[in-house]
N, C-alpha and C positions, 0 to 999 in steps of 0.2 A: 504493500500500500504506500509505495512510495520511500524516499529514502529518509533515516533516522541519523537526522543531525545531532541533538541534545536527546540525550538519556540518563535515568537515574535507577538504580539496582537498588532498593530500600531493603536495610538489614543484610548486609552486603557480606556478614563476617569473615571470611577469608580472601571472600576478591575471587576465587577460583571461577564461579560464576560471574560475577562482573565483567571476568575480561571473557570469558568462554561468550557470555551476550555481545561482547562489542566484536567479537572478531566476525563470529556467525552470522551476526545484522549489520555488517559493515558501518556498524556506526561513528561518527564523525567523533563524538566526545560522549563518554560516559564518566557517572559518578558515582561511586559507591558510598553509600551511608551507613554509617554503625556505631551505635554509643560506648562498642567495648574494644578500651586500649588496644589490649590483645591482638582480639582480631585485627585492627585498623592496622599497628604494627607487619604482623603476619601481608597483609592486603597490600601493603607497600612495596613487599619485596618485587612485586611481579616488574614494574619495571618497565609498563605500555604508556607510550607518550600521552597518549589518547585518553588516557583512564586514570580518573584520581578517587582518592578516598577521603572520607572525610568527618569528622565526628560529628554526630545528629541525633536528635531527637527522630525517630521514623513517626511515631503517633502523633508531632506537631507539624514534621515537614511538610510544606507546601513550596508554592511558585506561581510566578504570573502568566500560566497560558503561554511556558515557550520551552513544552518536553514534548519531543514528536515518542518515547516511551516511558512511563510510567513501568517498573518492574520490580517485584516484590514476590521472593521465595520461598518459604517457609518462614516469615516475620512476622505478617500483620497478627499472630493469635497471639504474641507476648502481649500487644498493647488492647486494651477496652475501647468500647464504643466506636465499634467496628463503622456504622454509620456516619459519623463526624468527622473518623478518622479518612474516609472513602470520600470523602466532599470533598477535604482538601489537596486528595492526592487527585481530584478529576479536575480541580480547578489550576493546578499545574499545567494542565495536557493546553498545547495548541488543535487550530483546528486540524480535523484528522488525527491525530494524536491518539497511540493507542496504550492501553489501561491493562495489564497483562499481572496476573495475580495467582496465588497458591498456598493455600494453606492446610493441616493435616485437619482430617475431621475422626480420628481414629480411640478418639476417648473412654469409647464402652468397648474397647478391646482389654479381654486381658490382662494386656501386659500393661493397660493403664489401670486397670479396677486392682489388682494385684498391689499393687507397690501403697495405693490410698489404704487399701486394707492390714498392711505391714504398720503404714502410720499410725494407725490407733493403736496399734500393739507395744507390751514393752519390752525395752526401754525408750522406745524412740516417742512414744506418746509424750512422757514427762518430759524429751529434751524438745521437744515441738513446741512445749508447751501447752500441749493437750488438743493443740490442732494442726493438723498439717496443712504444708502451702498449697492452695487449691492448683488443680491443672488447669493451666492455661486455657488449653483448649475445650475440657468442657465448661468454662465460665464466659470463654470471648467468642469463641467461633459460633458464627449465624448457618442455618439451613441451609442450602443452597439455594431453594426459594425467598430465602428473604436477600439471599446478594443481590439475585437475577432482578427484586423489586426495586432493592436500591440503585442500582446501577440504571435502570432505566427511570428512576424518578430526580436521576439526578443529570437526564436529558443525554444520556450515551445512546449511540446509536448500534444495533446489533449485538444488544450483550448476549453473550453465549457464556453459560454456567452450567457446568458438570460435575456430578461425586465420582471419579474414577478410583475403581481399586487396584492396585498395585501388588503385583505378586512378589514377593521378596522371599526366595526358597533358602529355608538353610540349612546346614549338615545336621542339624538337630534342634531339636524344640530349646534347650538348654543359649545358644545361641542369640538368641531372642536379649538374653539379659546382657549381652556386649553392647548391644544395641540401643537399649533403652539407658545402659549406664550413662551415654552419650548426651542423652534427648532426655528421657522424660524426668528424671531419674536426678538429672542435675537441681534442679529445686529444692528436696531434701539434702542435698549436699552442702546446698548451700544456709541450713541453715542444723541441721545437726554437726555436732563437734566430730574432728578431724576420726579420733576412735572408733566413730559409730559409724564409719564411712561403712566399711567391708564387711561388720554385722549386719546392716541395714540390706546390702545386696544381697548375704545368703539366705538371709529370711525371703528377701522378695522373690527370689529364685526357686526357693520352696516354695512358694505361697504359690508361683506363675504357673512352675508342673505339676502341682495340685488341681490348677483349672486348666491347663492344656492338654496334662500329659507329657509323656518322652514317648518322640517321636525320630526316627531317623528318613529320609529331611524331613524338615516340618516347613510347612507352609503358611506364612505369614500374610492373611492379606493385610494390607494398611491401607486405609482410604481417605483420599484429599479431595479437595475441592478446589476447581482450577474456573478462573473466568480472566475471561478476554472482554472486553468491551471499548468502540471508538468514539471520539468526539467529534458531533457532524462539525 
């Protein structure tokens, strides 16, 4: 749909995809966004004239009508009020300007119910403080029907919204917990003491093949919610 001058990667963490979108969409300049040192650090190494990074807020970021892409990939579910937060990234876009989005919708899996269920147990109850940090994704992520409403009430043309599930086959059910150590898993880490890191996993790993099973491979599906939408 034309060529993409200015582009922005929201929640950009490593830059790996930041610069994988600018090379693929031949875009003139891109920018990566992300509020963690770290990453932004790590993001710099890459080293593309074209592509910079930059420390940001993603839930306030906006612009005046001059990003021919708006792109955001597994980010938008850290921040709330998915709605407000969609207003400002559409009022970024110029015209034609397209709106490209992804977030996991994969909550009542599992490997999410398992780890919330570990939290109430102890000891990690009493270091929580007798509540654990809520998931992300089941508290901010919207239906797919309610993206596909907002996006077209906030005058995009041709929004396309879909729950794709995603096969992710692995040598074992057990496997699952590498995975989520990563992702879901980081929340309590971050607020149980450093000791209860690797009790916290073998219980949840207990807790996961209690409701999955061991399985050799096992099949994970995971499911996201992907929308495109442009600005006439």
């Amino acid at each position: 749909r034309g060529a993409i001058d200015r582009a922005v990667d929201l929640g950009c963490g490593t830059g790996d995809l930041t610069v994988a979108a600018a090379e693929r969409l031949g875009v003139g300049h891109m920018v990566g966004i992300d509020n963690s040192r770290a990453m932004l650090e790590r993001a710099g190494r890459h080293g593309r004239v074209d592509v910079d990074f930059a420390d940001g807020d993603i839930a306030r970021w906006t612009s005046q009508g001059d990003h021919d892409l708006v792109l955001a990939n597994a980010a938008l579910q850290w921040v709330p009020d998915h709605t407000a937060v969609l207003e400002r990234w559409v009022a970024a876009l110029a015209p034609e300007g397209q709106l490209a989005v992804q977030v996991p919708a994969n909550h009542d899996h599992a490997s999410h119910l398992a780890s919330t269920h570990v939290a109430y147990t102890e000891p990690f109850a009493s270091a929580l403080g007798g509540e654990p940090p809520p998931d992300p994704v089941a508290v901010n992520v919207l239906a797919p029907e309610q993206y596909a409403r907002t996006l077209y009430e906030l005058g995009l043309h041709e929004p396309h919204v879909r729950l794709q599930v995603y096969p992710h086959v692995f040598a074992a059910s057990t496997d699952v917990v590498e995975w989520t150590r990563g992702t879901s898993l980081t929340r309590f880490f971050k607020r149980l003491p450093q000791e209860l890191h690797e009790p916290f996993v073998d219980a949840y790993r207990d807790e996961l093949i209690s409701r999955i099973g061991l399985h050799e491979p096992y099949f994970y599906a995971f499911k996201r919610i992907l929308m495109w939408a442009r600005r006439a």
